[in-house]
C-alpha positions as CSV (number, residue, x, y, z in Angstrom):
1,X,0.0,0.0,0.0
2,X,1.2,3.5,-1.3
3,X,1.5,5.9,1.7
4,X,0.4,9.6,0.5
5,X,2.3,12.1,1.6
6,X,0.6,15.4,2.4
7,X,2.5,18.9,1.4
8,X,-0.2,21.0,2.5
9,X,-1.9,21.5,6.0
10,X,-4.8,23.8,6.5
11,X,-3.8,26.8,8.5
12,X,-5.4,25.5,12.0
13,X,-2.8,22.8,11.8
14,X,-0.1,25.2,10.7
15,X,-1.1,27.2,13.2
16,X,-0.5,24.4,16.1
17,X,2.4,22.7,14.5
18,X,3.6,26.6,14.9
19,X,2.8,26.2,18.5
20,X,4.8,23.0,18.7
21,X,8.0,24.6,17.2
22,X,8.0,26.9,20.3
23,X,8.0,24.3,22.7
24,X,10.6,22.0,20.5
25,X,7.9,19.6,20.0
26,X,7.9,19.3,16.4
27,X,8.9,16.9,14.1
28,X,11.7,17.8,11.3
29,X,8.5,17.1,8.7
30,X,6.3,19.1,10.5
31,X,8.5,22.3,10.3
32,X,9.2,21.4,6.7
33,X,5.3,21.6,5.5
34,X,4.9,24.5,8.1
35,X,7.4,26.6,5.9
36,X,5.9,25.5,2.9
37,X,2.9,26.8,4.4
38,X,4.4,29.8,5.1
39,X,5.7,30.9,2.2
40,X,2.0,31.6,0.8
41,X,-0.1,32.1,3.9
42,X,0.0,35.9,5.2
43,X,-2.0,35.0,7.9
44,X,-0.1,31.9,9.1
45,X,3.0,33.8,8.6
46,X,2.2,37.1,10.8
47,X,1.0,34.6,13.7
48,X,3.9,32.4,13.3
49,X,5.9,36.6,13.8
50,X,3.7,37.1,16.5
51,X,4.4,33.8,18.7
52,X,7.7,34.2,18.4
53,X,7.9,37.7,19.6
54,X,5.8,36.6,22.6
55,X,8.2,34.1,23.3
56,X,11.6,36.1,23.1
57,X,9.0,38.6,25.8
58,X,8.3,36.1,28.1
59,X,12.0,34.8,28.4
60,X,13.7,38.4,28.6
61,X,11.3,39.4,31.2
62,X,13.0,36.9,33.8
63,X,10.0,36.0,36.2
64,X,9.9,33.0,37.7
């Protein structure tokens, strides 16, 4: 049996796989298609700006 492989994700899923980058949790596939994603999705692409200027936020602030 011929496994398809799937380029494109709908932008919920890019959205969460984005989510998983932050946190290290995604696989090497998964940040692959997410760029592909990327590259044509405006909206995908300013959250995926967004998350990561939250994150770089929350680690400079130094709260514990």
């Amino acid at each position: 049996m011929c496994a398809k492989i799937k380029v494109f994700m709908p932008c919920d899923e890019a959205n969460h796989v984005c989510d998983k980058t932050q946190y290290s949790e995604a696989t090497l596939w998964e940040k692959i298609i997410l760029n592909l994603h990327l590259i044509y999705c405006r909206a995908c692409c300013g959250y995926t700006k967004n998350n990561s200027k939250l994150t770089k936020a929350v680690k400079a602030s130094k709260v514990d």
